[in-house]
C-alpha positions, 0 to 999 in steps of 0.5 A: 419281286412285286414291281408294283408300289400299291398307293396308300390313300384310299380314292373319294367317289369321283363322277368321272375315272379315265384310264390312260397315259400319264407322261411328261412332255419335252417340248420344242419350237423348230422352224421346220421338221428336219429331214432324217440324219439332219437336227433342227435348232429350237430356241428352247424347251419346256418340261411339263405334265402331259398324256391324253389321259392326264390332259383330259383328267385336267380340262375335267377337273378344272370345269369342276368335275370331280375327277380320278385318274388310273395309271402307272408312273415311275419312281423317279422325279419325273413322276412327282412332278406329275402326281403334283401337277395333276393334283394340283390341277383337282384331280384325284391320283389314289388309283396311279400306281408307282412301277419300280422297273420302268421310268415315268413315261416320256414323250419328246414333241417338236412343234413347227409354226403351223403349230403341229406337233410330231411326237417321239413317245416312250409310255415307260411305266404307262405299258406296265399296267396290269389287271390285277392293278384296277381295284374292284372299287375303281368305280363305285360311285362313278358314272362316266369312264374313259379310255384312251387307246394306249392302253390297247397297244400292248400288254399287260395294259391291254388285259388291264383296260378290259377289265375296267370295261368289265367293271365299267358293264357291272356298274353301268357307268357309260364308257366313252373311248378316244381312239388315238391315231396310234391304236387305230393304226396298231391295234384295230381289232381290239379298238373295233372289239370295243365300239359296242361297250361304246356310249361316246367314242370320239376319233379323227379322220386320220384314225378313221381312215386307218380303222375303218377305211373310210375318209368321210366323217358322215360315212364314219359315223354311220360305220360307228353307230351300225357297230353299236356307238351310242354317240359318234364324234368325228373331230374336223380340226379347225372346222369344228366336230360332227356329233351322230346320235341314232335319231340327230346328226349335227355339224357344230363349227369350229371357232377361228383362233391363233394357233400356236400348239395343237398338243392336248387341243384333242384331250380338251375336245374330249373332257369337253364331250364328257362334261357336256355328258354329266351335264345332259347337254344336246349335241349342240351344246356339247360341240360347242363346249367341246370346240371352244375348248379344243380352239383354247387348247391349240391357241396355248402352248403346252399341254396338262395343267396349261390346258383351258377351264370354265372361265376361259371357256366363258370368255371365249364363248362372249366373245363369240356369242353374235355367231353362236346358237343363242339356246346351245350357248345358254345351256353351255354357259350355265352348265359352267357357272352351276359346276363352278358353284361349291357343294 
């Protein structure tokens, strides 16, 4: 029996297409991390859409880049309120498929005051993605694709996200990768396969360490670009991003904000190095709309559809605007009002 459901709507040309996770995230307050075999007490709980495909498909489509997003999802409730969420949200949900034998996916996340964020993940109908479920026609029109390193985990989903970087070569769209602690951690080789498909791969330090054994960001972004990456960029948290190109290296600092939730603040930094790519911003420019970005998403609970747009960007940016570099914050803030402007 087909567990596949195929979607009957045929996708409009998107300039951007991920490929990645869409979940629904349990969140929790607690005031500590409980030892194992003890609990901890929250004050409540919150269900919403999440995934770092789907979040990032969000921030994107909410800077007004047209959007579409490759995925599987259950035929539960879980899975409506997602496709409703992210519709909602302007992204483009023709290329999710519906996986009749597994749930939506399900992720349970307890966030302690530091705001970080321990996860428990069950990808569900995620890890049900198959080769033959990335249509032909995925990209046309396309010219930005991005994958999270979930698909990689296992297969089928493995042989699915090489064949959209097959599609990907064969329409010369420019491939961009967030390699996620958890592939970096359980699938190195393939994520190594990978870096020289790569216009823009965008990793952490924890991630680095486990990929590529190394623990500074100028020594991981030379490994990067000697396995071919055209655009390295090393994620430092609060300090802000260091951004390699072949002939430019740039440190852009971070912006000093509340914290309150780090869940999504990556999948915001990196819709903002993709908008800053369909824009042709310097790498200047792209850290910063990619850390104004990360900076809103950590100081707002919550993660999907809650993640910052333009107009919080632009407000957080005028705030800062006596400690910003005056050329990069013009191009920032123009790239977002021109995007904003109706076709």
């Amino acid at each position: 029996m087909n567990s596949t459901i195929k979607a009957q709507m045929q996708p409009a040309p998107q300039r951007a297409v991920l490929l990645g996770d869409i979940n629904i995230d349990i969140s929790m307050p607690v005031a500590a991390y409980p030892p194992p075999g003890s609990d901890a007490q929250a004050p409540g709980a919150a269900w919403q859409l999440g995934g770092t495909a789907a979040n990032t498909a969000c921030v994107l489509a909410q800077l007004g880049l047209p959007t579409a997003i490759i995925s599987a999802v259950g035929t539960d409730p879980w899975a409506e309120h997602a496709l409703r969420a992210l519709a909602q949200a302007g992204v483009n949900t023709a290329l999710v498929l519906h996986k009749t034998n597994a749930s939506t996916g399900l992720i349970f996340i307890a966030v302690t005051p530091d705001a970080e964020r321990t996860m428990f993940c069950a990808r569900g109908a995620n890890a049900q993605l198959l080769p033959a479920d990335i249509s032909a026609t995925a990209l046309n029109r396309s010219d930005l694709v991005y994958l999270s390193g979930h698909p990689f985990l296992t297969e089928p989903g493995r042989s699915a996200a090489w064949r959209l970087v097959e599609l990907a070569r064969a329409n010369k769209c420019a491939l961009h990768l967030d390699a996620g602690l958890a592939a970096a951690q359980l699938c190195p080789q393939e994520i190594l396969r990978l870096l020289p498909e790569l216009a823009l791969c965008t990793i952490g330090m924890r991630e680095a360490s486990a990929l590529l054994k190394m623990e500074q960001p100028d020594a991981v972004a030379d490994a990067l670009l000697a396995r071919g990456v055209r655009c390295a960029a090393i994620k430092l948290g609060a300090a802000g991003c260091l951004l390699a190109g072949i002939n430019l290296r740039v440190r852009v600092p971070g912006f000093d904000v509340a914290e309150i939730d780090s869940t999504g603040a990556g999948d915001a930094f990196c819709a903002g190095l993709l908008f800053a790519q369909s824009c042709s911003l310097n790498l200047n420019a792209a850290g910063m709309l990619a850390n104004a970005l990360g900076a809103l998403a950590v100081s707002t609970p919550g993660a999907g559809p809650q993640l910052p747009g333009a107009a919080a960007v632009l407000k957080l940016l005028h705030a800062h605007r006596a400690t910003l570099d005056p050329v990069a914050l013009q191009a920032v803030q123009a790239a977002l009002t021109l995007q904003a402007l109706p076709a």
